[in-house]
N, C-alpha and C positions, 0 to 999 in steps of 0.2 A: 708312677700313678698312685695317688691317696686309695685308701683301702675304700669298699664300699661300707657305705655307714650302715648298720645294724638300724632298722625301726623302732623305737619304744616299746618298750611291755607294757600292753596297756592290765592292769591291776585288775584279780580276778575277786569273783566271790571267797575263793578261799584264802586270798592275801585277808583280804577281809577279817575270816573267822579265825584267822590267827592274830590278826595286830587285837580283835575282841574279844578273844579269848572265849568264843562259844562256836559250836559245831556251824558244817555248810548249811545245813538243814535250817538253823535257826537262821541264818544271814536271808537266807531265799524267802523264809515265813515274814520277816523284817520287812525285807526292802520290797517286796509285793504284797505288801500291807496284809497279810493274811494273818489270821488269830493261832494260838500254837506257841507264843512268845510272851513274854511280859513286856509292861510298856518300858520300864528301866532297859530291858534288853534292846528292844526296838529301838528305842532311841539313842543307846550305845552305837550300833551298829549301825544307825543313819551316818550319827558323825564322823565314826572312821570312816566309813564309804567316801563323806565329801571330801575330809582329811587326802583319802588316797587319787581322788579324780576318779571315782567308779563312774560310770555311765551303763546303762542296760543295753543290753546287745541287740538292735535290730531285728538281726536276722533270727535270734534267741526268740525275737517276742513275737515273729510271724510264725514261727513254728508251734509257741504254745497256746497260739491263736490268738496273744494280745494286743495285734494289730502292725501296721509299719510305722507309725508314730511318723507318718510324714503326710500332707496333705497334698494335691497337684494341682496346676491352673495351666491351662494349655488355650495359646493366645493365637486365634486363626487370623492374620492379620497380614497386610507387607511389613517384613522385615527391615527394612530401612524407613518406615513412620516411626518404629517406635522411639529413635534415638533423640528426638527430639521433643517425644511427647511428655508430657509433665503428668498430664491425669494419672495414666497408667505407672508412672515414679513413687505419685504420692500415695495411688492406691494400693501397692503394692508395699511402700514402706507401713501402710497402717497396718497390714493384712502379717507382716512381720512381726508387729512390735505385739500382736496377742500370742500369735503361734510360738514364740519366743519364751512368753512365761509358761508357757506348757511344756515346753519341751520339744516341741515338733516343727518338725522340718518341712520346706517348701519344694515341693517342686514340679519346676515351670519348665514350660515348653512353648516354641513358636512353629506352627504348621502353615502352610497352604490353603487348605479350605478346612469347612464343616467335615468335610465324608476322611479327611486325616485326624481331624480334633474326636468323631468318632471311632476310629480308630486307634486313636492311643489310649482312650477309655477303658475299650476291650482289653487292649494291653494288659496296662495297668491292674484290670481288675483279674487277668485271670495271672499275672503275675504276685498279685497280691504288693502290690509298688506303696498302695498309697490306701489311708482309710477312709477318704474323701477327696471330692471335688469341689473348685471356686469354678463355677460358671460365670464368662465374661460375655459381653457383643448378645443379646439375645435377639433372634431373626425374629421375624412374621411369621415363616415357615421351617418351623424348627424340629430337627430331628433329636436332638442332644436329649431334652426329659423323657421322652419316652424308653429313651435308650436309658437314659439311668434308672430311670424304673424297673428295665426287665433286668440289668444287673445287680439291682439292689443296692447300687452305690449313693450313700450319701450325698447331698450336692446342695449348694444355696448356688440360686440364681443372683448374680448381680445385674439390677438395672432394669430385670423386667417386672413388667405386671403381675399382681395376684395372677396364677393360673388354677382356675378349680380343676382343671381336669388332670392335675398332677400334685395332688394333695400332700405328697410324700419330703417336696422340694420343697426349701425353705427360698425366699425372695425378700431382696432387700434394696427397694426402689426410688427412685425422687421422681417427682412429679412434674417429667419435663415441659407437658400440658402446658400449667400455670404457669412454669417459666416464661415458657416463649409470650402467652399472653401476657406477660409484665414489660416483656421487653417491645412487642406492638402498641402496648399500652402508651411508653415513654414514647416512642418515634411517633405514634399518631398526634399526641400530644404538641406532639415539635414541629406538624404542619407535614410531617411527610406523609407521601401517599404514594410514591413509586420504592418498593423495596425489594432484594435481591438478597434469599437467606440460601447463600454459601454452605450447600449440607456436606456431613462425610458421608460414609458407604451406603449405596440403595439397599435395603435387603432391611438394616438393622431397623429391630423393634423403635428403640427413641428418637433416630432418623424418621421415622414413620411418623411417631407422634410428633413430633417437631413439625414434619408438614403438616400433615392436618388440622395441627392446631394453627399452623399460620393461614394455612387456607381457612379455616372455618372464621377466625378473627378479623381476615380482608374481609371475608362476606359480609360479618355481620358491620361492618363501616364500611359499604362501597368503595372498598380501592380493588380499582379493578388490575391495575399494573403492581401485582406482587405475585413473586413466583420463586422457586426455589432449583436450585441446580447439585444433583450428588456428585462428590469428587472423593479422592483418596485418602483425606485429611492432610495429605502434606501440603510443603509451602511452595513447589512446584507447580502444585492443580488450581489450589488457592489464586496466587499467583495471575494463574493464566486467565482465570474465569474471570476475576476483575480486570483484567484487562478489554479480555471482548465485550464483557456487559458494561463496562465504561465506553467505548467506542463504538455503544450505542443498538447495539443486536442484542438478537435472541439467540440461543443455541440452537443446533441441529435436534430437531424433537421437542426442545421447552415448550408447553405450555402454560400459558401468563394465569394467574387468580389463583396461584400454588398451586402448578402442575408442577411435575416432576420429571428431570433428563433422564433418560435412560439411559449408562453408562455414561453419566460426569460429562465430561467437556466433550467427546466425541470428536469424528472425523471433519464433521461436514463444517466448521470455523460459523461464522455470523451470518443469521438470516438481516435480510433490510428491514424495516420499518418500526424496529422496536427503539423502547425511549429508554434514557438513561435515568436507573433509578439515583435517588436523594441519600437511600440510606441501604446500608448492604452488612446483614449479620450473618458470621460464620460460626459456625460450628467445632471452633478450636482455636484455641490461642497464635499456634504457628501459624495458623492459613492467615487469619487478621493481621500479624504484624508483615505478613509476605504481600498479604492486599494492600496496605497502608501504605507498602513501596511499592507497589507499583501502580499506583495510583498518583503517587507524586511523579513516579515518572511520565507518568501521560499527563502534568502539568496542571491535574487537580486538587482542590485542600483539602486536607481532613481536619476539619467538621464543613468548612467554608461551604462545598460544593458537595459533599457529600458525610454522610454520620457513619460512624465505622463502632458495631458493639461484635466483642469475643463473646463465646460461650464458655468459655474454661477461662475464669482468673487464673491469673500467675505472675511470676517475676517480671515476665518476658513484656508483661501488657505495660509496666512502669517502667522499663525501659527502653521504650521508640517515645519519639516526639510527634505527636502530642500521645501523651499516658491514653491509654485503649476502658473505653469504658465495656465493663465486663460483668461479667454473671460468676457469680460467686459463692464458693460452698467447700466445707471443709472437707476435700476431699480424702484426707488422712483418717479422718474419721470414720468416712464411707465403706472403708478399707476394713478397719477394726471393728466395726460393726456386722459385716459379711463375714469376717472371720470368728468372732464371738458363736455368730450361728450354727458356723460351722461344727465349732466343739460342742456346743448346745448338744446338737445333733449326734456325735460321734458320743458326747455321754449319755444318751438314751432320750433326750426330750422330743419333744414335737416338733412337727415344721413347722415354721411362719413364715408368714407375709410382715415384712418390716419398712416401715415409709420411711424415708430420713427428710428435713426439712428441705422446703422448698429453693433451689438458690435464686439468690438474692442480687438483683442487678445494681451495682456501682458504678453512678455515673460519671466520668471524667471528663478530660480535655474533647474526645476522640466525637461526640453527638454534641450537636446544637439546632438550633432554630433550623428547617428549612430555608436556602437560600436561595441567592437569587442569581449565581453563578453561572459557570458551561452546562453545567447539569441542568438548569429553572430550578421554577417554582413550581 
């Protein structure tokens, strides 16, 4: 049997102060930037540090109270959506590429619900894990800023609204509002008036806004046949829901002018008398391109018979036939900008409320004119 291999010596402060040929005392004043040293010295003793691969010691710098140099985001969500979701890829890659030139580490976690995502909070903080939180999914009725409030922990809200009554968070949001009103905008425009907006999870805050604004937008143009249905984001729910709202029903519980299902697709399958809407926007790139099949398999077109718009651009939208027209926005950006905050904050500054631009709907193959197909006019 091969010997066990020995780990690396990872290079201490006093490898240091001997390849520099100044005391530990000075290396420590050096490399924690404290006065005590000349700058000639200082900067001697940077370079040999990078020279040797020094790194500061974690656990070294929660002891002398200068923090864990890692930040957390803990994602209450099913565990088998996110494999395929992009937002949360690219948001995650932007949220990276800042905490990267800091030096600081991420780390993520997937739970079950809100009352475990509270729960590793606590953790965390009375572990001393992390110097901050990325708040993701913000509820209607939300426990998490209070909770970070009474710990004192740092946190940017991703996603939600100014909140005045947690002045401490920082929040960095898009204005899912005007979206959606861009996108009733394009399909009224297009003669449609029966529409079927494909939500993800009930509970979440821009689920919320997302209805409302859709209901408020049917109000103000009389379309009375629009309504919206919450599912799990996957391409499973997705899926199913255009199936039954193409075969012509309502869900068990839907109410039509943007009411909302309670629990997504449900037990009870298709009530009788409802109409098949002309144009159906979902709430995620996967559920639209899972709609879009199955919708040819029940022998409808897309745009022919019916307009198909994503909420999340991506690869995935120019890769089905026909290209999925979609709402658009740099979500990498989204990411780096919630994480910018975040340091903000961990270096003494203030919260904010941060808006990032509006996304921007790109029209494709996938919307056209109202026709005059299985679905009507």
């Amino acid at each position: 049997m091969p010997a066990k291999r020995s780990p690396a010596r990872r290079p201490t402060m006093k490898d240091i102060a001997q390849r520099a040929g100044v005391s530990e005392s000075a290396v420590s004043f050096a490399l924690n930037d404290r006065p005590g040293v000349s700058e000639i010295t200082r900067d001697r003793v940077r370079r040999v540090a990078e020279q040797l691969g020094w790194r500061p010691s974690t656990a070294a710098r929660q002891l002398s109270g200068e923090g864990a140099a890692t930040v957390g985001l803990v994602l209450a969500r099913p565990a088998d959506t996110l494999g395929v979701d992009s937002f949360f890829l690219q948001l995650i890659s932007g949220i990276q590429e800042v905490l990267a030139e800091r030096h600081l580490g991420l780390l993520f976690q997937v739970v079950e619900d809100v009352d475990d995502e509270c729960a590793v909070y606590r953790r965390w903080w009375a572990e001393h894990r992390v110097d901050g939180v990325l708040v993701v999914d913000p509820r209607t009725d939300d426990a998490r800023p209070d909770l970070l409030d009474e710990l004192g922990l740092p946190a940017v809200v991703i996603g939600g609204a100014p909140d005045a009554r947690h002045p401490g968070l920082s929040t960095v949001w898009a204005d899912d509002a005007g979206a959606m009103a861009a996108v009733v905008d394009e399909l009224s425009a297009l003669g449609h008036r029966r529409i079927v907006h494909i939500a993800g999870l009930p509970g979440l805050a821009h689920t919320e806004r997302r209805i409302r604004t859709l209901r408020a937008e049917a109000d103000r143009r009389g379309l009375a046949e629009v309504r919206s249905v919450t599912t799990d984001y996957s391409d499973a729910e997705g899926a199913a829901v255009t199936r039954r709202v193409l075969q012509g029903g309502v869900l068990q519980g839907e109410v039509l002018a943007g009411g909302i299902v309670e629990g997504g697709v449900g037990e009870g399958g298709v009530a009788e008398g409802g109409s098949r809407p002309t144009a159906l926007i979902y709430d995620n790139d996967v559920m639209a391109v899972a709609g879009v099949a199955a919708a040819t398999e029940l022998g409808f077109s897309v745009p022919g018979d019916v307009s198909v718009v994503a909420w999340e651009d991506s690869a995935l939208c120019r890769m089905v036939k026909p290209w999925l027209s979609a709402l658009s926005r740099d979500t990498v950006e989204f990411g780096r900008t919630a994480a910018k905050e975040l340091t903000s904050l961990l270096d003494g500054g203030p919260a904010r409320a941060v808006r990032v631009p509006v996304p921007r709907l790109i029209s494709r193959e996938s919307t056209g004119p109202c026709g005059a197909g299985p679905s009507g006019a």
